[in-house]
N, C-alpha and C positions, 0 to 999 in steps of 0.2 A: 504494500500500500504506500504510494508517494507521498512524500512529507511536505507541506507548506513552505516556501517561500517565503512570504510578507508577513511581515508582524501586524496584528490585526490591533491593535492599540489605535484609537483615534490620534490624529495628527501626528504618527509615528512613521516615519518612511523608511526603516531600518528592511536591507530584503539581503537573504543572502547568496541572493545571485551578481551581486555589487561586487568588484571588487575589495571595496572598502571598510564592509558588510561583515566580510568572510570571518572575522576574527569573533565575531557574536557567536552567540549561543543562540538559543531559538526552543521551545518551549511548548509541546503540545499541553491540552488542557488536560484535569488529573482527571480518573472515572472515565474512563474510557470505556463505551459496553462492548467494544469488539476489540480483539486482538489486532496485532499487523496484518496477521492472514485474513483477516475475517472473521473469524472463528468468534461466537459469543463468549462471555467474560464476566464474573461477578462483581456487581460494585459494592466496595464496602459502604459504612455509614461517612465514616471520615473522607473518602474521597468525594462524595456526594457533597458534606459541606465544602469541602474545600474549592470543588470546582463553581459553585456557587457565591464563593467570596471572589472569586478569581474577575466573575462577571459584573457584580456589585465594585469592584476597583477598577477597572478599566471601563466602567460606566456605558456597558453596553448590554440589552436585552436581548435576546431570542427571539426575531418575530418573522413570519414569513415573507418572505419576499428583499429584506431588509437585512439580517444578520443569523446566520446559524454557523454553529459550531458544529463543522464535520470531520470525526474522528480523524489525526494524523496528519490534516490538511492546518488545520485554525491553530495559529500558534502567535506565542510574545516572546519576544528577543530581550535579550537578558542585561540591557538600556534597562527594563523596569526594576530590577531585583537586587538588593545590595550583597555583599559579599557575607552575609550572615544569613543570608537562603540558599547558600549550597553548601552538603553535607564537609568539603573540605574547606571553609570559610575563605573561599575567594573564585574569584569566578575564572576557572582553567579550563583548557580543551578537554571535553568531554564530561565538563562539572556535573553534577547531578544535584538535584534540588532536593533540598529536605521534602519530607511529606505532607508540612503544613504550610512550606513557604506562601506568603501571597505577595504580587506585584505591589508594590508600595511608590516606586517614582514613578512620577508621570509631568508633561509640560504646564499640567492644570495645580498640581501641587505643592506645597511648602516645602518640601523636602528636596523638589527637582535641584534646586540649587546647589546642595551638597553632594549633587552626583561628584565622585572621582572621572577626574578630566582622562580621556584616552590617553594611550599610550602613544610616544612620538613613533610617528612609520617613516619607513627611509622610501625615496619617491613620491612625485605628486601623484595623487590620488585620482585613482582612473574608475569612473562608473560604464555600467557593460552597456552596448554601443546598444541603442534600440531597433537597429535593423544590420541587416552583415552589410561588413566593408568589403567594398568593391575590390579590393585586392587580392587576387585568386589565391595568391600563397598565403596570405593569414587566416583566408577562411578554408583552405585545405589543414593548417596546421592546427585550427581550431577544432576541425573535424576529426583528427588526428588524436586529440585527446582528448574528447567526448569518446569516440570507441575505445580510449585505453582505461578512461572511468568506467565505460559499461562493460568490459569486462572484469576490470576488478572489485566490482559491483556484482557478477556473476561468481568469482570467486569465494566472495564474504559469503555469499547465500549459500554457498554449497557447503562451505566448512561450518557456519552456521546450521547445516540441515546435519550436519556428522554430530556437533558435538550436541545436538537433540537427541538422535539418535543414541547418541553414549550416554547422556543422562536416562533415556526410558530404559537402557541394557541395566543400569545400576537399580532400575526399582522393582518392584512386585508387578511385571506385564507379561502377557504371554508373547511380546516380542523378545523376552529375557531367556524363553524356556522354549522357544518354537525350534531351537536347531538341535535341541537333544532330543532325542524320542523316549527316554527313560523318565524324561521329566516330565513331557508329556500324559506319557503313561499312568505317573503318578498322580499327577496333578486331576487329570479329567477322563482316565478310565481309557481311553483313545489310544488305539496302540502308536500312529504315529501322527504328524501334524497335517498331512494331506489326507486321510482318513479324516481328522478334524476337519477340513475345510470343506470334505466331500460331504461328511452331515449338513452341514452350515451349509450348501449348493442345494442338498435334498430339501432341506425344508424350506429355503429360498429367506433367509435370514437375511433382512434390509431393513433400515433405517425406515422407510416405506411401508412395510408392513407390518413393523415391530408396532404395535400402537400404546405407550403409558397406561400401565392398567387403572381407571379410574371409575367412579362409581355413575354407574347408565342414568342418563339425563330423563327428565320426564315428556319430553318434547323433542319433536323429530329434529325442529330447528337446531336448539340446544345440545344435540345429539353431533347435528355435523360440525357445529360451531368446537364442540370437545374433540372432534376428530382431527380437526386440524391444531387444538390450543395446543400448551405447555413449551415449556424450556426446551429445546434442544439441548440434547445428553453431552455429556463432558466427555462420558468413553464412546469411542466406535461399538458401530453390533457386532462386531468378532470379539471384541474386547469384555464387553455385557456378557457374549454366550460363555466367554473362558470362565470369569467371575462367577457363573451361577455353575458350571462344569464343578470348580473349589469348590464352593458350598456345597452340591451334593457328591462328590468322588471322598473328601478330604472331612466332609460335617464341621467345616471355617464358621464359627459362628458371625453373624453381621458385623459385631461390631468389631473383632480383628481384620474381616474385609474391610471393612471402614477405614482402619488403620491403614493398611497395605495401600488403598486408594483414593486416601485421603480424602476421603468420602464422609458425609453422617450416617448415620444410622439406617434412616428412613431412608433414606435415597439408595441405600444395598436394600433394603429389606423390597423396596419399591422395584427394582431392579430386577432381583431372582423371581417375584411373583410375578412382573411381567412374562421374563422368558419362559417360567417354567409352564403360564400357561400357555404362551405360543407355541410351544415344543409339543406339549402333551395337545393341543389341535393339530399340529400337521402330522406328528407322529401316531396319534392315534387313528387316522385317514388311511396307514398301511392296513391291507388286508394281510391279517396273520394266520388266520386262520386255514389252515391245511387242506389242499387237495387230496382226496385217498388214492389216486394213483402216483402222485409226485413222493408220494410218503413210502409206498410199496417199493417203488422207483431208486429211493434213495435209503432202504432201510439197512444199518451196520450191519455188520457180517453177526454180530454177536448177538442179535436178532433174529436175524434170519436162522440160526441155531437153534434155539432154543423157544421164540416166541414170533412165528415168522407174520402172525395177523394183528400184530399193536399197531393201533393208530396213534396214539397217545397217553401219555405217562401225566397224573395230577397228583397233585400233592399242595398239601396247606401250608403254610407257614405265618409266626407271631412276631412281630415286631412288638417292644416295650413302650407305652408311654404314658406321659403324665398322668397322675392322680386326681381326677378332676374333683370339684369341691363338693360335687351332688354326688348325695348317697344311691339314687339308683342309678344314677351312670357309672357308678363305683363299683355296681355290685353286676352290672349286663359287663362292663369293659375289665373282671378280673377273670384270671385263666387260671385255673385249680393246677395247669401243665407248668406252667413256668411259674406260681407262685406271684402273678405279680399283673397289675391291669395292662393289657396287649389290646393290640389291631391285627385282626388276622385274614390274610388273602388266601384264595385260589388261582396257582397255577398251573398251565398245564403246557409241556413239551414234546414236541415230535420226537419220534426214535432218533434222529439224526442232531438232538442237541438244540435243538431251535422254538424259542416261545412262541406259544401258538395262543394262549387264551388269558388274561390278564381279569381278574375279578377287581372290584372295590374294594377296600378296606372294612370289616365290619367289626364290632365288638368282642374281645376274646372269648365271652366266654359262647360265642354259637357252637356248635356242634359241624363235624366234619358231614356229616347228612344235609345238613341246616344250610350249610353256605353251596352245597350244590345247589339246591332247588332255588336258593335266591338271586344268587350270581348269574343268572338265566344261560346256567353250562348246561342245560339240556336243550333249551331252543335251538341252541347249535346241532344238535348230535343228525337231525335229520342229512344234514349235509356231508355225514362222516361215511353215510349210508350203511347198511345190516352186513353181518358175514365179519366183522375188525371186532377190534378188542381194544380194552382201555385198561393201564394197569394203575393200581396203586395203594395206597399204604392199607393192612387191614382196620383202618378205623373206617374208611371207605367204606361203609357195609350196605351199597349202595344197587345190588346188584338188580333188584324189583324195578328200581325206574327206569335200566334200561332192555326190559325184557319188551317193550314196545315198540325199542325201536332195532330189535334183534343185535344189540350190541353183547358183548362175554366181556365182564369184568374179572381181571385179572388181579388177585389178592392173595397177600400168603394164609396159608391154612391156620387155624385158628385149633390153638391147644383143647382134645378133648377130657374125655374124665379121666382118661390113663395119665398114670403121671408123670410121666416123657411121651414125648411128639412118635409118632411113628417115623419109620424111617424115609418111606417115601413122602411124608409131611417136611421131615427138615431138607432132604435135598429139593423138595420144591421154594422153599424157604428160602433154602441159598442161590436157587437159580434165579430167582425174581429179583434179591438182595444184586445180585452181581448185574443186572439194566436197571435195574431202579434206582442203584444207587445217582446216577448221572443227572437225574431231575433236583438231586441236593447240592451237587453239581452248582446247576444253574444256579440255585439259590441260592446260595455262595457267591455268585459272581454279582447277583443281586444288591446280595448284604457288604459286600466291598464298596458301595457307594455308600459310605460313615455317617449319611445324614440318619440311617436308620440305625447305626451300631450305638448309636445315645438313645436316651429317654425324649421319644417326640413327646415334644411340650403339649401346652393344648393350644397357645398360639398359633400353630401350625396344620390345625384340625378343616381348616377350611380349603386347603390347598393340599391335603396328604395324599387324596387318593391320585391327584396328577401325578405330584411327584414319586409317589411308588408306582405309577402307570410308566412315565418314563423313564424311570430308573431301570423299572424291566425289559423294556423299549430299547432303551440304546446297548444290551449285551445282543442284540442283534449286528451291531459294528464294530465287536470287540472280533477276535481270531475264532474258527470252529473247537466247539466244545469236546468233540470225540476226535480232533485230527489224528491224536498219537493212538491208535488202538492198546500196543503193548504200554501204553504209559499209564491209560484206563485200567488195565487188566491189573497192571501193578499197585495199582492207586485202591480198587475194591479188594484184592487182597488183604492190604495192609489193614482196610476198612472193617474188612470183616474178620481182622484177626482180633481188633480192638476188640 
């Protein structure tokens, strides 16, 4: 953004395109709402007064047509300001002005008089010609050092764009962590940073469509007027999506992002509730839900073995949280299983590793029966079509609601009144144990996003079931779950030697 020339001081003719000029200073006004680049900018209180004494001393208003003050352009030359308004008490090249200075000389004031008289210059003083001289060679030679300014103008900006650059390498950005892929890793579950940028392509993540989550207007009007209000964001939307990535990979609570991004509170907490609901609409648009020939198609070898008609593997899982203050929400949200008030889901996985059915979050203490019929996993099943099987844990005892739609529920055998399992009971036991285990698997890869490895608060209870929607959502673009066969095989070993 070009900088003003002329000091806007009434009866002031100071420019420093003068030869005579050049040795001035020159003075945008404080509160500035846009950066050099553009970019919008917070004004503090203090700058606001100050730029408003600034206008009240050089006795000039704001009015259209007549006088405004446009960022980088409106400036006073440093004729007004005595050697006690710049932070090194005298006025040097490149002086900087204290934060409260205000213009105090002027040709209408008492004080004008005690200006300090300029400095003597060697040579008569030469002001710049108001049109070029007809002499070819000084206006070639003029021209000569206009392109040697404008590139060394192009130089400043660049080394300028470097050491920005090495200031955002030294803070908490995901321009600090994008050439390592381990940090990636860490950081946002992603195995590497073009994986990152291909989610962020999928869901078509823009500034544009991001919209500030805010509360739905009552009026159509006041509806579009909100679509377009508010602040433009201080971080980029790659920068937003890494941000909410930490919070659920890492469970960062807001106000340590805060700290990292010098951010408040609200404005993270404003932040991840946006994305996480943008995520969880485009994400939950993916059809997940399995074909049964794609699934037959792609079914492990270790399957095709032993259980060669699974369509799918479900299994529950509890997450911990807050203790809420009401006694019957106290007593529907504790789990006799873990001891402790949970949220507990339905999930369910193709033989091949892959999430296929995503429930709600409901109160722990429902029953594994209870969250089938509600989770509407049987409206699905018609599409899984009769002749497949479904396997899963035996609290599943589930096996009457799907004799309708010719499904075989696959469960381990349940201890009778002998007091050891039969033999052909426990090797079915352990055949089920060694695929099924892979659905805990998943869960795992779930519960490695840390926002659920704490106690979800109840602040959290309005946004949970997103964020456990797309928590389970994005191990979709993490590596395949069964790639290593024999690494499986060694892993339910070990599992069921425990």
């Amino acid at each position: 953004m070009p900088e003003g020339d002329h000091c806007c001081v009434p009866q002031c003719t100071s420019d420093r395109r003068y030869e005579e000029d050049k040795i001035l200073l020159f003075h945008i006004f404080p509160g500035s709402p846009v950066t050099k680049k553009g970019e919008p900018r917070e004004v503090s209180n203090v700058e606001k007064e100050t730029r408003a004494k600034w206008k009240q001393a050089i006795r000039r208003e704001e009015k259209p047509g007549e006088f405004a003050i446009t960022p980088y352009v409106t400036v006073v030359c440093s004729n007004h300001f005595t050697d006690d308004d710049y932070c090194r008490g005298e006025k040097t090249p490149g002086g900087r002005l204290k934060s409260k200075a205000v213009p105090s000389i002027f040709s209408w004031s008492a004080s004008s008089g005690s200006r300090r008289p300029p400095e003597r210059r060697e040579g008569p003083p030469c002001k710049r010609p108001r049109e070029p001289k007809s002499d070819k060679a000084k206006y070639e030679a003029e021209k000569k050092k206009c392109s040697s300014l404008e590139k060394e103008l192009e130089e400043l900006k660049a080394e300028m764009y470097d050491m920005e650059v090495e200031c955002c390498l030294n803070l908490f950005s995901l321009a600090r962590f994008e050439s390592n892929a381990s940090d990636i890793q860490y950081y946002t579950g992603f195995p590497t940073i073009e994986v990152f940028d291909a989610c962020m392509a999928f869901m078509q993540l823009s500034d544009e469509n991001v919209i500030s989550f805010r509360s739905k207007p009552t009026d159509a009007p006041s509806r579009r007027r909100a679509r377009g209000a508010g602040r433009k964001n201080k971080l980029s939307v790659r920068e937003r999506f890494f941000l909410t990535m930490v919070r659920l990979r890492r469970g960062t609570d807001f106000r340590m992002l805060g700290d990292l991004y010098l951010l408040d509170t609200a404005t993270v907490s404003r932040i991840v509730q946006t994305m996480i609901n943008y995520i969880y609409l485009r994400l939950g648009m993916m059809p997940i839900w399995p074909d049964p020939e794609k699934v037959a198609a792609n079914l492990p070898d270790v399957f095709k073995e032993l259980y060669p008609h699974t369509f799918m593997i479900i299994d529950a899982t509890e997450i911990k949280c807050e203790v809420a203050s009401s006694l019957p929400v106290q007593r529907q949200l504790y789990s006799s299983y873990k001891s402790h008030t949970t949220l507990k889901g339905l999930i369910g996985m193709t033989p091949d590793g892959a999430v296929s059915f995503i429930s709600k979050l409901y109160a722990g203490s429902i029953s594994d029966r209870e969250i089938v019929l509600r989770s509407h996993f049987l409206d699905m099943l018609p599409a899984a079509g009769s002749g497949c099987s479904i396997m899963a844990d035996k609290g599943f005892d589930i096996q009457d609601l799907f004799v309708e739609y010719g499904i075989k529920l696959i469960i381990p055998p349940f201890k009778k009144n002998a007091q050891q399992m039969a033999h052909d009971d426990v090797q079915k036991t352990q055949s089920i144990a060694h695929v099924r285990i892979h659905i805990e698997r998943l869960m795992e890869r779930i519960k490695e996003f840390q926002v659920f490895s704490k106690v979800v608060p109840v602040s959290l209870f309005p946004i949970v079931d997103q964020m456990w929607a797309v928590c389970a959502l994005l191990t979709l673009f993490q590596g395949p779950l069964l790639a290593d066969q024999s690494g499986d095989d060694a892993e339910v070993e070990a599992g069921e030697q425990m």
